[in-house]
C-alpha positions as CSV (number, residue, x, y, z in Angstrom):
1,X,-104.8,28.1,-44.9
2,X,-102.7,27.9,-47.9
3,X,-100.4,25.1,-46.2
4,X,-103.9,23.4,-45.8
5,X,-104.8,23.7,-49.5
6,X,-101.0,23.0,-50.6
7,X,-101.3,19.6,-48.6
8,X,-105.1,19.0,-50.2
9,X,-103.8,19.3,-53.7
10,X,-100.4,17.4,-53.4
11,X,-102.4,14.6,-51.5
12,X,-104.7,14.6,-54.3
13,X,-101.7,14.3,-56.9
14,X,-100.6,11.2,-54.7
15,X,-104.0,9.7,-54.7
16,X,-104.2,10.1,-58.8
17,X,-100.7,8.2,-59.1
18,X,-101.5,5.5,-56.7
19,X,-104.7,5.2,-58.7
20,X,-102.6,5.2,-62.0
21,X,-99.9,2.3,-60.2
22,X,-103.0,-0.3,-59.6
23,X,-104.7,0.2,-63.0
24,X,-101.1,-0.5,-64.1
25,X,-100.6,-3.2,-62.4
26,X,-104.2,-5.1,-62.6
27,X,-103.5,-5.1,-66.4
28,X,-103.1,-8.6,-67.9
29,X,-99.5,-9.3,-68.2
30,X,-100.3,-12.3,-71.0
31,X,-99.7,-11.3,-75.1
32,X,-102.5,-12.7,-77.2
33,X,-104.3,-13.6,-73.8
34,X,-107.9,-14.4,-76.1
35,X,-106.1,-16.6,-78.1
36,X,-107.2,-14.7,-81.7
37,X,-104.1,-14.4,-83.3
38,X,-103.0,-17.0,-85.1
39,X,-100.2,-18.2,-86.8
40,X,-99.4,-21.4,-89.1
41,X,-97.8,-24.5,-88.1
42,X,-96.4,-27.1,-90.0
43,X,-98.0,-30.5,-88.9
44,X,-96.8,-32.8,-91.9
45,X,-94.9,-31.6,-94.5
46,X,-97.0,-29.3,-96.5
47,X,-100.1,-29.5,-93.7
48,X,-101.1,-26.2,-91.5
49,X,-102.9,-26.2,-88.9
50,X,-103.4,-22.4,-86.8
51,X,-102.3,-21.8,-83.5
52,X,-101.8,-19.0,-81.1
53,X,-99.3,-16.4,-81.7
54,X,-97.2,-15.7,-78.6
55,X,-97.5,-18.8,-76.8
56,X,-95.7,-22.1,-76.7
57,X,-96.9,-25.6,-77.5
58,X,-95.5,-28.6,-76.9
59,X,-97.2,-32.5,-77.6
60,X,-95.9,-35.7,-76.5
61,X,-97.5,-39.6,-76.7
62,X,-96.1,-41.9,-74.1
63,X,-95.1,-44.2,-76.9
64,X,-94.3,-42.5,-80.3
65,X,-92.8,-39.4,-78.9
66,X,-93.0,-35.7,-79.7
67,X,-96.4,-34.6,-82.0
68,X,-97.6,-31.4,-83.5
69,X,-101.1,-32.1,-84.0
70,X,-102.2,-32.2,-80.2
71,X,-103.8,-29.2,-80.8
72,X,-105.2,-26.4,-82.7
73,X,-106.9,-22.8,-82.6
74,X,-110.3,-23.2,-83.8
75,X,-113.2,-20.4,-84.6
76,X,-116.1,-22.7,-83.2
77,X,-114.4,-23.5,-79.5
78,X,-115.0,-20.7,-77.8
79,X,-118.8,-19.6,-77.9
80,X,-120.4,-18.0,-74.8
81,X,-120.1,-17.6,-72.2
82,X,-116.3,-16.9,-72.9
83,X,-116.2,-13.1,-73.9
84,X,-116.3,-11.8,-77.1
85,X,-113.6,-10.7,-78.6
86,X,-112.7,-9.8,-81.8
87,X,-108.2,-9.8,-81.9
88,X,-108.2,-12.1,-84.7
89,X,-107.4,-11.6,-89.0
90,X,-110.7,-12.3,-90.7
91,X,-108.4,-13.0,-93.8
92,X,-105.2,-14.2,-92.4
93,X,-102.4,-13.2,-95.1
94,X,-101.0,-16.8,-94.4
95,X,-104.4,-18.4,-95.4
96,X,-104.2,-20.3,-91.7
97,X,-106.9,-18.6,-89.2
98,X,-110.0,-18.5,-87.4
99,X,-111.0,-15.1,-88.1
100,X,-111.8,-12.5,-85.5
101,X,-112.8,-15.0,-82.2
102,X,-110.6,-18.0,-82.0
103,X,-109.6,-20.5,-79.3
104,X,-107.8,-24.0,-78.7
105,X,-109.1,-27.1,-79.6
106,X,-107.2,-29.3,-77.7
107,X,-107.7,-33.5,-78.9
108,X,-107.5,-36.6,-76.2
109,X,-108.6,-38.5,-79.3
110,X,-104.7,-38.0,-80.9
111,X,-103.7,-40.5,-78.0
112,X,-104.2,-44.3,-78.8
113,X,-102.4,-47.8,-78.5
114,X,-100.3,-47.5,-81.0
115,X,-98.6,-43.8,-80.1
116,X,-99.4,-43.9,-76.7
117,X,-101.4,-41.7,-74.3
118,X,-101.3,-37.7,-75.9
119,X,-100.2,-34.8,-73.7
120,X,-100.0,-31.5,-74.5
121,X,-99.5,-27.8,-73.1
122,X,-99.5,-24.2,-73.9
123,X,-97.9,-21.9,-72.4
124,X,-96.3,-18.5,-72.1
125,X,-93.7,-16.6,-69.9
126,X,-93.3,-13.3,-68.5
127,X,-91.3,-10.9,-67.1
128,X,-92.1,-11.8,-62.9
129,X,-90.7,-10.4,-59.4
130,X,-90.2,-12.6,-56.3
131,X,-92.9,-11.9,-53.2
132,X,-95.4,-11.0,-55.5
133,X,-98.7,-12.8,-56.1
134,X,-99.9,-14.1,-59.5
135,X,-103.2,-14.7,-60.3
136,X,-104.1,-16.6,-63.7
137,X,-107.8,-16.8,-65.1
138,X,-109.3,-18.4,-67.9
139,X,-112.0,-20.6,-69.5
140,X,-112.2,-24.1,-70.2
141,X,-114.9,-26.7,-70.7
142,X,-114.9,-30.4,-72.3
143,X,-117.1,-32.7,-74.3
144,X,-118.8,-35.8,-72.3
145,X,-116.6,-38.4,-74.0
146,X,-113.1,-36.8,-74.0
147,X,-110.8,-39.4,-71.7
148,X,-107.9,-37.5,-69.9
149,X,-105.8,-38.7,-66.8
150,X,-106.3,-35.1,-66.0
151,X,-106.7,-31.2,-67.4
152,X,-105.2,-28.3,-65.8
153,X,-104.8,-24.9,-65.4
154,X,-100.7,-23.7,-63.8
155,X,-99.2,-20.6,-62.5
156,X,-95.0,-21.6,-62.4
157,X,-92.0,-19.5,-61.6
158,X,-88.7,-20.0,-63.5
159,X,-85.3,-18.5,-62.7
160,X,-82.9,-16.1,-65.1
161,X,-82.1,-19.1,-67.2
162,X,-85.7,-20.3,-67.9
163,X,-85.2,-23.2,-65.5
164,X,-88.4,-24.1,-63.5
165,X,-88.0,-23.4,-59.3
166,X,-88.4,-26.6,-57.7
167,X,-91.7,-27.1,-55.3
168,X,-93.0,-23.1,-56.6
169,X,-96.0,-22.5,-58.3
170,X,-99.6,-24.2,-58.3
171,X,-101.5,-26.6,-60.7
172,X,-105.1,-26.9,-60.7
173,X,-106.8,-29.6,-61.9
174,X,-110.2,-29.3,-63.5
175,X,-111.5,-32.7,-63.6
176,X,-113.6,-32.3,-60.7
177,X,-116.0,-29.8,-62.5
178,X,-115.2,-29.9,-66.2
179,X,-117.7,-32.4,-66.9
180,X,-120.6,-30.8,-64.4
181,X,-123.4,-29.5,-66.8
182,X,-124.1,-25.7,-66.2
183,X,-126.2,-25.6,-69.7
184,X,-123.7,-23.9,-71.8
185,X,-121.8,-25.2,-74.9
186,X,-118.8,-27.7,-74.1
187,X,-119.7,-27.1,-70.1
188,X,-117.8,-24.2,-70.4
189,X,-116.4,-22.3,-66.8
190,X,-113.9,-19.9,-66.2
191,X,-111.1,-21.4,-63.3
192,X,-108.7,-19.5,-61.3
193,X,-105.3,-20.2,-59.8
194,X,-103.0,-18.1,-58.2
195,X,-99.6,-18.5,-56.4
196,X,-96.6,-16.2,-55.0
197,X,-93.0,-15.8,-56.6
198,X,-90.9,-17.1,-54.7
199,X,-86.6,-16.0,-54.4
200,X,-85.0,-16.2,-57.5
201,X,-88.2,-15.6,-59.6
202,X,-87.8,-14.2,-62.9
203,X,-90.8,-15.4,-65.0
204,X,-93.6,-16.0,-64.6
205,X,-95.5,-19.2,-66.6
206,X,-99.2,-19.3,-67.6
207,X,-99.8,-23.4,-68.8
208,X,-103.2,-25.1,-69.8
209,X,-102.3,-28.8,-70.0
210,X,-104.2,-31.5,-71.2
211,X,-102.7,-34.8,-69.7
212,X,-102.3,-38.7,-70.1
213,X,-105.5,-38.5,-73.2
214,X,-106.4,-41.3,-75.3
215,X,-109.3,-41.9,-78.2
216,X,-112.7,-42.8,-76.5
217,X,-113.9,-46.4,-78.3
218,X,-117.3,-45.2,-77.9
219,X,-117.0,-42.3,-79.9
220,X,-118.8,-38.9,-79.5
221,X,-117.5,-35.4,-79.0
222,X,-114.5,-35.6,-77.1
223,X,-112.9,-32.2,-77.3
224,X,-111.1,-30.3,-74.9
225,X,-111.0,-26.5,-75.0
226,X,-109.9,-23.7,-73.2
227,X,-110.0,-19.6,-74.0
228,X,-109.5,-16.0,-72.7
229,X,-106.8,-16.4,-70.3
230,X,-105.5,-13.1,-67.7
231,X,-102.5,-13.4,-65.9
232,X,-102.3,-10.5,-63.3
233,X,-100.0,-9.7,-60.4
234,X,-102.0,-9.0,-56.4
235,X,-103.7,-5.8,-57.1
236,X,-103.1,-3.0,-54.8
237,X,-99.7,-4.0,-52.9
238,X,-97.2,-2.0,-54.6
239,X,-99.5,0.7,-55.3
240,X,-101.1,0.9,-51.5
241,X,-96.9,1.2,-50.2
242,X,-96.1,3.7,-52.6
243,X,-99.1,5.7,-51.7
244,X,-98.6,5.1,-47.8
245,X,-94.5,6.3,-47.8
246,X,-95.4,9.5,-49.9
247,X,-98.4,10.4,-47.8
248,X,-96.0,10.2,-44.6
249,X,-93.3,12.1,-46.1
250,X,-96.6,14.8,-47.5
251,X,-97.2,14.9,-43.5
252,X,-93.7,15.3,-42.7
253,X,-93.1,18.2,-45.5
254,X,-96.6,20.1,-44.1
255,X,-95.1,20.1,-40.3
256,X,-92.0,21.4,-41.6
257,X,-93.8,24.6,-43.3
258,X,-96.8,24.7,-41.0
């Protein structure tokens, strides 16, 4: 009877850490993944626009070259249905924010003639592991005359040096349903995309892209936004083999003292 209640209780200990190993690794793996935080950017010389802290921008036009003002972090792009939350400074100390519930404003409208069509990206890296499963969420939605060659949402995998694996990772494009009304401000849905590590992974990339834009001559609203991103590794696989290699060597220690 004791060996019975010995095994019980050390089975339950196992149980509790395998518990604790897939809350750990469901947690999202992104810094800043609302977007709230904010920091100042120089777009012209003494000009500041906010944008997300922890993540990387980039902007491009086909013609004119590399841009800063392709996007920005904005208080009024992410109403609900995105979730509420509340990360940002109500009185930034730099004077740059959108208080506490912020999110990106991309603008197909900085694309024209002159410069070219706009592109731009954010993105952030992690820490990854090759044969694992990444899973990124997040929210996007558009106005009815924003004009992009395309709008996506990536998972990537880069090597020790930051270099991008060839043929890894998966891009979704959102076209096909960023436009569909569902009755909410800016169309707004939350899209998912997920791909596995493959050898040689060391980070893992989160990207929202806004591709090939350009001003609509017809004018309207054509913004492009895009909040509350999660980046999170397969839930359960670690966890479930750690779990399943202690429980047999429980079994093996309880015939032993049987």
């Amino acid at each position: 009877m004791r060996g019975k209640t010995l095994f019980a209780a050390l089975v339950g200990g196992l149980f509790c850490l395998w518990l604790s190993a897939e809350a750990a690794q469901a947690q999202n793996l992104l810094t800043n993944g609302n977007l709230d935080k904010c920091y100042a950017q120089e777009i012209v010389p003494g000009f500041f626009l906010p944008k997300p802290a922890s993540w990387f921008n980039t902007g491009s036009r086909s013609i004119s070259g590399p841009y800063e003002d392709e996007m920005s972090s904005e208080p009024w792009a992410g109403p609900a249905p995105t979730p509420v939350t509340t990360d940002g400074d109500a009185a930034p100390p730099d004077g740059v924010g959108v208080g506490a519930d912020g999110a990106v404003f991309f603008k197909p409208f900085s694309g024209n003639a002159t410069d070219g069509l706009a592109t731009g990206s954010l993105y952030q890296d992690v820490p990854g592991i090759a044969g694992r499963n990444y899973t990124l969420t997040g929210w996007a939605g558009a106005e009815a005359n924003a004009l992009m060659q395309d709008a996506v949402f990536a998972v990537e995998f880069l090597d020790a040096a930051h270099v991008e694996i060839p043929a890894s990772g998966n891009e979704l494009s959102l076209l096909p349903n960023l436009f569909t009304p569902n009755g909410q401000p800016f169309n707004y849905k939350m899209y998912t995309v997920s791909a596995t590590a493959p050898a040689g992974t060391a980070y893992v990339r989160a990207r929202a892209s806004m591709i090939g834009a350009t001003g609509n001559p017809a004018g309207g609203g054509q913004a492009f936004v895009i909040d509350d991103f999660n980046l999170v590794p397969e839930p359960g696989s670690l966890a479930v083999a750690s779990f399943g290699m202690l429980l047999v060597a429980a079994r093996g220690r309880r015939r032993r003292t049987a």
